[in-house]
Structures are given as structure tokens and as C-alpha cells.
C-alpha positions in Angstrom: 37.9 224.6 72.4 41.2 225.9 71.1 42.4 225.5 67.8 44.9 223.1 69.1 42.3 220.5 70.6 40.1 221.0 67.4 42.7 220.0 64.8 43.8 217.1 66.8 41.0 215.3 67.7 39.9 215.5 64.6 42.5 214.8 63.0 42.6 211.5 64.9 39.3 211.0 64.4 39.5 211.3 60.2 43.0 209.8 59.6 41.6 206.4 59.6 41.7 204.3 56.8 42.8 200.9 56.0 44.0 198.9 52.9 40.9 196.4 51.9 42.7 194.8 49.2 43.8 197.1 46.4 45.9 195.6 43.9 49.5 196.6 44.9 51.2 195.2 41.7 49.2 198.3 39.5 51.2 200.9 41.6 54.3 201.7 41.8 56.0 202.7 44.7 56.3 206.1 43.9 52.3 206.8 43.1 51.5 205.0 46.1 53.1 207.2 48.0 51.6 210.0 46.0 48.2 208.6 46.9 48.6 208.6 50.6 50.2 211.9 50.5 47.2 213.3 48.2 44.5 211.4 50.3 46.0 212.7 53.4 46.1 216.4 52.2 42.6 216.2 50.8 41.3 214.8 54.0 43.2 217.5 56.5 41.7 220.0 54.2 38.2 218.8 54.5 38.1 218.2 57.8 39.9 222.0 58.1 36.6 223.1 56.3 34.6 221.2 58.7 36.1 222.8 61.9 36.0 226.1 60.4 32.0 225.7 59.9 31.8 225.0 63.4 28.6 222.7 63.5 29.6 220.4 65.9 32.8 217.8 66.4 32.7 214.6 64.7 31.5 211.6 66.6 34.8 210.4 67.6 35.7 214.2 68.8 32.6 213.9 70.9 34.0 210.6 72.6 37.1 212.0 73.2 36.1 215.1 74.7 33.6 212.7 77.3 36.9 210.6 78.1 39.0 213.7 78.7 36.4 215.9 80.5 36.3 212.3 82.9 40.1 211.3 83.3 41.7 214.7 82.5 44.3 212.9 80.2 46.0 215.7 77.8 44.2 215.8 74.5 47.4 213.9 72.9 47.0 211.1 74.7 42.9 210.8 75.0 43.1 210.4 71.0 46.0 207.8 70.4 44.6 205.9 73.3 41.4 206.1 71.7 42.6 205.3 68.7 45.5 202.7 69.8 42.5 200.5 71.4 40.6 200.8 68.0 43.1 199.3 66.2 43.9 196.4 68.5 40.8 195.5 68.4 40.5 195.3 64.7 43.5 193.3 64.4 42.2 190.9 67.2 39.2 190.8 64.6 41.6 189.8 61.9 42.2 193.5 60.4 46.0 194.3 60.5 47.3 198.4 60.0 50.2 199.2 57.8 52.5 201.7 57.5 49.8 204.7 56.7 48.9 203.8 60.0 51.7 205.9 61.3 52.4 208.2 58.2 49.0 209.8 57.8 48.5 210.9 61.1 52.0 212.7 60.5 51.0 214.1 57.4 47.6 215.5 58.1 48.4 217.3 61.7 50.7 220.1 59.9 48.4 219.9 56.7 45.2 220.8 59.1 47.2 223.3 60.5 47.9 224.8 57.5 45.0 224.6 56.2 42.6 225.8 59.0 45.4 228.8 59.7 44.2 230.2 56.6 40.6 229.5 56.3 40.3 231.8 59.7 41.4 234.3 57.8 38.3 234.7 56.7 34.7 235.0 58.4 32.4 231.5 57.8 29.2 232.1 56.3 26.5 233.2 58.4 23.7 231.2 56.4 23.0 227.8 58.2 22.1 226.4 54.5 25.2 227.2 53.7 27.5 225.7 56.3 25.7 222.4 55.8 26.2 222.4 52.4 30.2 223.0 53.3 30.0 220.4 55.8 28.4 217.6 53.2 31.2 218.9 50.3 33.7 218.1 53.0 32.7 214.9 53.9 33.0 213.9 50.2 36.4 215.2 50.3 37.0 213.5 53.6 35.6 209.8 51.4 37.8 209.9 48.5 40.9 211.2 50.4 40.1 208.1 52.5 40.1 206.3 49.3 43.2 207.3 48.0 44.8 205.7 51.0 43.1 202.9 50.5 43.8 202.7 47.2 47.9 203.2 48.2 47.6 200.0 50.1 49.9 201.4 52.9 47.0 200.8 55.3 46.1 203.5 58.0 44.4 204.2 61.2 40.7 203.2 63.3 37.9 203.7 61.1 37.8 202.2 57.9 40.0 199.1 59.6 37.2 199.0 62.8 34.6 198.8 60.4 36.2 196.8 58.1 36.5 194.1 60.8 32.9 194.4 62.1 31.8 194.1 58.3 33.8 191.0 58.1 33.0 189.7 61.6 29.3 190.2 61.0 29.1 190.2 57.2 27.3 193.3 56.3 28.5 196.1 54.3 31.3 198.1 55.5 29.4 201.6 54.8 26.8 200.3 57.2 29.1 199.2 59.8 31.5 202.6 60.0 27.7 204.5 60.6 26.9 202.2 63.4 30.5 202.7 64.9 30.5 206.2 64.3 26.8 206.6 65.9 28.1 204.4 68.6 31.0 207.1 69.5 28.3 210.0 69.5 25.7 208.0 72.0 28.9 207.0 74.1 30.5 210.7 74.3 27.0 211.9 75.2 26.0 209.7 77.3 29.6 210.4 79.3 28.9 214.7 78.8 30.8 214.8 75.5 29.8 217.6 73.0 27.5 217.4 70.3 25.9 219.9 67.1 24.3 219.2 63.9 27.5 218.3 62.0 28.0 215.4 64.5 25.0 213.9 63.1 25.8 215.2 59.6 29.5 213.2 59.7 27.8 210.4 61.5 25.3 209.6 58.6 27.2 210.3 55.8 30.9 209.8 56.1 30.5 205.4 55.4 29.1 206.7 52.3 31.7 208.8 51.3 34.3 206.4 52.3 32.5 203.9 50.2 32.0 206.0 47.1 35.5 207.8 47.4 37.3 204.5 47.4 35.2 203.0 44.4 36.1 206.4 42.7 40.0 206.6 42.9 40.0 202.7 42.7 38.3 203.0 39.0 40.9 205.7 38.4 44.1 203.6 39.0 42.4 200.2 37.4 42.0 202.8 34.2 44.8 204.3 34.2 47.8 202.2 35.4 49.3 199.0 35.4 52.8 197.7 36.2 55.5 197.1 33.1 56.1 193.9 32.0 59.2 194.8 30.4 63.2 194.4 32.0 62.3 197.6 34.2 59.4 195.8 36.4 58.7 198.5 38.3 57.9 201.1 36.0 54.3 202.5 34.7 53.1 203.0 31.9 49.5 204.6 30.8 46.7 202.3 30.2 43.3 203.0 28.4 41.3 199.9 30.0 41.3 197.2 32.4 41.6 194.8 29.2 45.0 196.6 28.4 46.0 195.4 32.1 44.5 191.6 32.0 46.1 191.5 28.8 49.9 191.4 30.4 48.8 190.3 34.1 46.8 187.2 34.3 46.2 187.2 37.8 44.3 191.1 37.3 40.9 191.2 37.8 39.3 194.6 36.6 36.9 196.2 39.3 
């Protein structure tokens, strides 16, 4: 697979997350656009790490690669159908995308490039132990870049808003739900002649998880540290200490 088909599957495959209700009136404008850029470069350069390892393609990679290998649609268009159907089918389920939708896919393509153009540089480890351990570092990278979106409330791509509409549809936690998707992808795409390696499983498992814990993490960071100004200016921030400091001038704030 060229480098070309590697980065953008994948990158299709990670740039998926959707807002679940952060609280828009603690950002600013400004930092939530610094949170969806930051998310989206510390997700390209996970998942860069986790092409360079060369374990296996995510689950969503291995779907694709089934679809493509079957209809000989261009790479391109295998993943934004792919994804395009994902999303209508979690807004038919009541989850609607937002403008990350379109921006993080935009941002992480020439971020992965980047990225992955200068990890070949050098040679991967040779020890297995140590490309798993790469892989699962990544993943957590992957989790609280995906939370940083989530936090930006700009919304984004399939995954966290496919699961996030089976967790509501079926009312069990969204962590579960995006490993069932995702081991859904990797039984379709081999049941179809996809691909498949050790990482697939590894991504599969762990990357609800991650999303999970990534978005608690950077959602406890902005709760602690910011909260909109009350003063003429509105929009501004200013530093806050605790989630008391923000209840104090916001009523309607309720601390995670």
C-alpha cells in the first residue's frame, strides 16, 4: 500500500469525532479553534506513528480496502463514501455533524503527511514489544486529540457521532458502542477480503477507551481553567482556579 492510500484511509478513519455537549459558553472562539486545530494535529501525528509501525490498518482501513478491492472506486472516494454514509446515518439516529466535520479532515491530511514524511526517515524498531507499545501510546494520543475536538464543540466526522447515536439509540455507554462499531468494520472488511494485523485488533479494543478518557481529560482541563467574562467585553477569558470560580458568575454552569 502506498503512502498515499495509508495516510488517507486513515486519516478518514481517525478524523472522527463529534460534539457531545461541551459547554460552549466556557470557550471562546479563538481557543476553540485552537482545540480542534491541536486535536487534529495530535491525532494526524498518532495515527502517523501508527502507520509507520506498520502492524496492521485500523478497522475502518480494513473496510475500505474490502469495498475498494470489490468496486475499484479510487481510494478518495471509497473513504468519503464510507464515511458520508456513516454520518447520515447518525444524524437519521438524531446525531447532527458540525463544522469540524469538514475542517478536521482538512487539517489532518497535510498534518499526516507531514508527519509520516519525517518519521520514514528513520528505520521502526525491529522489536515486536516495542511497536505495540508505540501502537497503544498512539492510540492515547489518537483519544485526547479526539477529545480536544470534542471539547471545541465544532463537531466532526463518523466515529464518535456513529457511536454516539448507537449509545443513545440503545443506551449503553459510548466507549462500548465505538468497540462494537469498530469490530464491526474489521469482521465486515474481512469477511469481504479486506486486510488485517495485530494493530487492527489493538485500535479495535482500545481506541473507545481512549476516546473516552481523552475527552474526560481535556474536558477537566477547560472546566479548570477557563470560563467566559462577565464583564462589557463578553467574549473574553479569563484564568480560573475551579469550577466554583465559574458557577460563581454563570448560574446555568454545571462543573464536570
Amino acid at each position: 500500500m502506498t503512502f498515499h492510500e495509508r495516510a488517507w484511509s486513515r486519516a478518514g478513519a481517525v478524523a472522527a469525532v463529534l460534539s457531545t455537549g461541551p459547554r460552549p459558553h466556557v470557550l471562546a472562539w479563538s481557543v476553540r479553534l485552537l482545540f480542534l486545530v491541536g486535536g487534529s494535529f495530535l491525532i494526524a501525528g498518532s495515527v502517523a506513528v501508527t502507520l509507520w509501525t506498520e502492524l496492521g490498518p485500523g478497522p475502518l482501513d480494513v473496510f475500505i480496502g474490502a469495498i475498494r478491492n470489490i468496486t475499484g472506486l479510487p481510494l478518495s472516494v471509497a473513504v468519503w463514501v464510507t464515511i458520508g454514509a456513516s454520518i447520515a446515518v447518525a444524524w437519521s439516529l438524531g446525531r447532527r455533524p458540525g463544522l469540524g466535520t469538514v475542517l478536521s479532515p482538512l487539517l489532518i491530511g497535510p498534518m499526516l503527511q507531514g508527519v509520516l514524511g519525517a518519521l520514514d526517515a528513520f528505520e521502526a524498531p525491529s522489536s515486536f514489544v516495542a511497536l505495540v507499545a508505540l501502537q497503544v501510546i498512539a492510540i492515547g494520543g489518537i483519544g485526547i486529540g479526539a477529545g480536544a475536538l470534542i471539547v471545541s464543540g465544532l463537531g466532526a466526522g463518523s466515529g464518535e457521532l456513529f457511536a454516539g447515536a448507537a449509545s443513545d439509540r440503545v443506551g449503553r455507554p459510548e466507549s462500548v458502542m465505538r468497540a462494537g462499531i469498530e469490530l464491526s468494520w474489521v469482521g465486515m472488511g474481512v469477511a469481504l477480503g479486506g486486510p488485517i494485523g495485530v494493530g487492527t485488533v489493538i485500535v479495535a479494543v482500545l481506541i473507545g477507551p481512549a476516546v473516552t478518557h481523552g475527552h474526560r481529560a481535556v474536558d477537566a482541563l477547560a472546566t479548570l481553567r477557563y470560563a467566559r467574562s462577565v464583564g462589557p467585553g463578553g467574549g473574553e477569558l479569563r484564568v480560573v482556579d475551579h469550577p466554583a470560580v465559574v458557577a460563581e458568575h454563570d448560574e446555568s454552569f454545571e462543573p464536570a
